[in-house]
C-alpha positions in Angstrom: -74.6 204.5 -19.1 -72.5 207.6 -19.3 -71.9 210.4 -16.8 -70.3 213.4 -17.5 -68.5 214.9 -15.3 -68.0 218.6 -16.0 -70.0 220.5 -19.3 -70.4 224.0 -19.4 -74.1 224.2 -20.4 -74.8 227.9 -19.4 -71.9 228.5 -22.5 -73.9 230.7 -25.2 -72.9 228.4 -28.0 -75.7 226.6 -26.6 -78.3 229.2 -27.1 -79.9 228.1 -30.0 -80.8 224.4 -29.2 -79.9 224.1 -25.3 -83.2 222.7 -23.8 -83.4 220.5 -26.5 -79.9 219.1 -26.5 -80.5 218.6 -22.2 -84.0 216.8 -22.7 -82.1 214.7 -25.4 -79.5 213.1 -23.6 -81.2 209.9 -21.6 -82.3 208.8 -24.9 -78.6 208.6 -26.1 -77.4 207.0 -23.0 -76.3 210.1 -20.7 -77.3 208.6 -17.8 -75.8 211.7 -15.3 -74.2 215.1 -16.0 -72.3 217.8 -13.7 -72.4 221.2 -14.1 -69.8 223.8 -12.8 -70.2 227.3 -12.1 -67.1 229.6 -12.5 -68.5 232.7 -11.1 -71.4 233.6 -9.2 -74.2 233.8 -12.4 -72.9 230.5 -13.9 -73.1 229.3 -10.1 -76.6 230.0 -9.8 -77.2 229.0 -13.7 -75.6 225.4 -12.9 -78.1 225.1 -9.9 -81.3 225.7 -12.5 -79.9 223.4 -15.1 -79.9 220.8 -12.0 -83.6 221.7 -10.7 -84.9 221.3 -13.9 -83.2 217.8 -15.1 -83.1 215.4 -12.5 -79.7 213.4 -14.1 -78.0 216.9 -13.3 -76.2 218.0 -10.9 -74.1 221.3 -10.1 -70.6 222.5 -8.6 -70.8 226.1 -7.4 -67.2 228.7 -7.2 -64.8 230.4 -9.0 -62.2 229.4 -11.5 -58.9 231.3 -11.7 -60.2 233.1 -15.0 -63.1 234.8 -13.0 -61.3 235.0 -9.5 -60.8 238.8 -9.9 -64.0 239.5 -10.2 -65.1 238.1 -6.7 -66.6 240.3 -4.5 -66.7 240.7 -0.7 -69.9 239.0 0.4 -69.3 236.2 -2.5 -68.0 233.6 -0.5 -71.0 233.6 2.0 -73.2 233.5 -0.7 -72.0 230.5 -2.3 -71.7 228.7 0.9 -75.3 229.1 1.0 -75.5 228.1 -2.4 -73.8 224.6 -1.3 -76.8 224.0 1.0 -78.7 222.7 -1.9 -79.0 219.4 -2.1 -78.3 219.3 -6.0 -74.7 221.0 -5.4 -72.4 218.1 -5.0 -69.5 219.9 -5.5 -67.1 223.3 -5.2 -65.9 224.3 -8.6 -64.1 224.6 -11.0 -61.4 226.5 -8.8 -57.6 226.4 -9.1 -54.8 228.3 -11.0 -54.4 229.2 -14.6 -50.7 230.4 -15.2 -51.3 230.2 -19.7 -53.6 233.0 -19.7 -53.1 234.6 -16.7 -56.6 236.5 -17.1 -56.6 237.0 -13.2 -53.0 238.2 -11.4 -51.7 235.0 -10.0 -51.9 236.5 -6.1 -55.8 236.6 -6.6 -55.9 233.3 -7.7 -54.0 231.8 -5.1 -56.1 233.3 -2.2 -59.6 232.7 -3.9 -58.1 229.2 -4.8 -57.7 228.8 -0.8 -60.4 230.8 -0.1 -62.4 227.9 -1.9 -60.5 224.9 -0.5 -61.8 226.6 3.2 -65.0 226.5 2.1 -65.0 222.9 0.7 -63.5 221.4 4.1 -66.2 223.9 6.1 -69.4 222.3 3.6 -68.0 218.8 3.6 -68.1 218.9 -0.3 -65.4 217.7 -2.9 -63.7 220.4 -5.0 -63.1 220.6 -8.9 -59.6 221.7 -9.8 -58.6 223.4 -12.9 -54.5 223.5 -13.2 -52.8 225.0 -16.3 -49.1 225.2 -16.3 -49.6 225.8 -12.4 -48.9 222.2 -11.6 -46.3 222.8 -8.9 -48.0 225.7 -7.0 -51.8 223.6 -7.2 -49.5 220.6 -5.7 -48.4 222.6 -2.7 -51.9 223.9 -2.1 -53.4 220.3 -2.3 -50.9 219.5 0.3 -52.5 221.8 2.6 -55.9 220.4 2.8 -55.4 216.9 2.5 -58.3 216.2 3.8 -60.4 218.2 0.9 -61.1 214.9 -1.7 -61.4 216.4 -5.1 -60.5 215.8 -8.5 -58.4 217.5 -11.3 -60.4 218.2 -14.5 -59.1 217.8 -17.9 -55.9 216.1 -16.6 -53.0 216.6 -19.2 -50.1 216.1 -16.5 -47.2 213.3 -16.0 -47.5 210.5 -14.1 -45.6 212.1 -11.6 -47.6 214.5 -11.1 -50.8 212.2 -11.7 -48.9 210.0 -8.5 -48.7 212.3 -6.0 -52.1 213.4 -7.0 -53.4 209.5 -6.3 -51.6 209.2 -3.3 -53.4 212.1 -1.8 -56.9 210.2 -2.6 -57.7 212.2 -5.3 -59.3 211.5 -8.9 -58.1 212.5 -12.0 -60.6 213.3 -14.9 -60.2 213.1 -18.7 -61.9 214.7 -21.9 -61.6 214.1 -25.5 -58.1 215.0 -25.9 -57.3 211.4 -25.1 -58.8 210.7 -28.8 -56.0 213.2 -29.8 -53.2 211.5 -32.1 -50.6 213.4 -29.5 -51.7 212.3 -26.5 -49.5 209.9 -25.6 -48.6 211.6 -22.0 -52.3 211.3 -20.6 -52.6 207.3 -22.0 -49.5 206.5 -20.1 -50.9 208.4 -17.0 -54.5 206.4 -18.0 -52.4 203.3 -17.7 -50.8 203.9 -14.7 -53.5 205.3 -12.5 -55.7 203.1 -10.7 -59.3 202.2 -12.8 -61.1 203.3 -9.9 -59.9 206.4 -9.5 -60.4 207.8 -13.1 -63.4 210.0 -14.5 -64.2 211.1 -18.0 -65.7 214.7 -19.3 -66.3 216.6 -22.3 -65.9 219.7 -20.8 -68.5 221.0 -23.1 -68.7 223.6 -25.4 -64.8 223.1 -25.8 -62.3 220.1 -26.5 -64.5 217.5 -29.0 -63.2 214.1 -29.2 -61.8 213.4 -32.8 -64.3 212.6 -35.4 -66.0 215.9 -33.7 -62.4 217.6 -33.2 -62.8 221.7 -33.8 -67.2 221.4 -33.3 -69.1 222.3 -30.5 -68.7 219.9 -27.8 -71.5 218.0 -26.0 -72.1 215.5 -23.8 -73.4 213.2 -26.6 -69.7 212.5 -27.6 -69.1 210.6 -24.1 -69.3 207.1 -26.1 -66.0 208.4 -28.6 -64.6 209.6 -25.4 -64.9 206.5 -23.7 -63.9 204.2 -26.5 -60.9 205.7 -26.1 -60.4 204.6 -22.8 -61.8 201.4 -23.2 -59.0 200.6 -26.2 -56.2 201.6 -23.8 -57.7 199.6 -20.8 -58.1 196.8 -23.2 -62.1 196.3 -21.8 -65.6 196.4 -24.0 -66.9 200.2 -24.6 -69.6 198.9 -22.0 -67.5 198.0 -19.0 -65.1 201.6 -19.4 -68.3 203.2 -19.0 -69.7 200.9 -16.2 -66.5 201.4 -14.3 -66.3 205.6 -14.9 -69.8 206.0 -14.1 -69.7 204.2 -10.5 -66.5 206.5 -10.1 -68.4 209.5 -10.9 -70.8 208.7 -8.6 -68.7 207.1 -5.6 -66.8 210.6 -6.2 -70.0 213.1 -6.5 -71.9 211.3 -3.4 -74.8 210.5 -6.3 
């Protein structure tokens, strides 16, 4: 019924209860789940969470965080990486300009390093932007023909439009459950239903009643009810609809 679209299962907050929690969530309606690397271990870690549970799949690269620590030879090996038929997806990649943990240089040429790669595989990317929204536009402008998504959209609807008008999707977590988040519902409103996806981006970000606890993908139905009441559709139909966009999007 659910599908979530980017969770960080490799995350050690899991360590205690991760298979457990995985094996769990078909019983509570998690009907699909996508894993992103964001170096080259959590790469390779979101491939084995994918072999071993058949309603996950992976998204191999690096996001800006980690894009220092790339090495030479890293590319080619997750281009090889992308040959497996559980990787639907190159990510998370993109540009973090809050924390600034890699200099801004490196994450613009592993951010385009990644974008070559995703039009050489044929694969969608996962974009992570943070107060880089102007510099990830101009980038996105370059490959045009790249379809992705932006994960844990917080944007305007002016950025959200020209974002749209390039084909992309945008993808929302349990911030919209957030008493302040009155800029993504109006970009929720104004973007096409087809064209929107939902996460947890799990461990971090739970949904309010969960707000400050370890995130999972269990809390997809608050996440989605959320939606639902700003659609103005049952809880059933907001998942029906973000599901078949997951999967139109993922190639699932």
């Amino acid at each position: 019924m659910y599908f979530d679209t980017h969770a960080h299962y490799d995350n050690p907050r899991y360590k205690e209860d991760r298979d457990a929690l995985l094996q769990s969530l078909p019983e509570h309606g998690i009907e699909l789940v996508l894993v992103p690397g964001y170096d080259m271990p959590s790469s390779r870690k979101a491939i084995e969470f994918a072999e071993t549970y058949p309603y996950i799949y992976a998204a191999v690269g690096f996001h800006p965080h980690d894009s220092s620590k790339r090495k030479p030879g890293d590319l080619e090996k997750l281009e090889t990486l992308t040959q497996n038929p559980r990787v639907k997806a190159v990510g998370e990649i993109g540009l973090d300009y809050h924390y600034d943990y890699s200099p801004r240089d490196v994450q613009m040429e592993c951010f385009r390093l990644h974008m070559e790669l995703a039009r050489k595989v044929k694969l969608p990317v996962i974009v992570h932007q943070r107060e880089a929204a102007e510099d990830t536009l101009a980038v996105l402008r370059d490959y045009r023909d790249v379809p992705g998504v932006v994960h844990c959209f917080s944007g305007s609807v002016e950025v959200a439009r020209e974002i749209l008008n390039m084909g992309w999707y945008i993808s929302f977590t349990g911030v919209i459950t957030y008493s302040n988040a009155r800029k993504s519902h109006e970009v929720i409103r104004y973007a096409p239903r087809d064209r929107i996806m939902l996460e947890t981006d799990a461990p971090y970000m739970a949904p309010v009643p969960y707000r400050g606890k370890r995130n999972s993908s269990l809390y997809m139905p608050e996440i989605t009810e959320s939606l639902a009441e700003i659609w103005e559709v049952s809880l059933e139909e907001a998942a029906r609809i973000t599901t078949e966009n997951g999967k139109r999007f993922f190639g699932i």
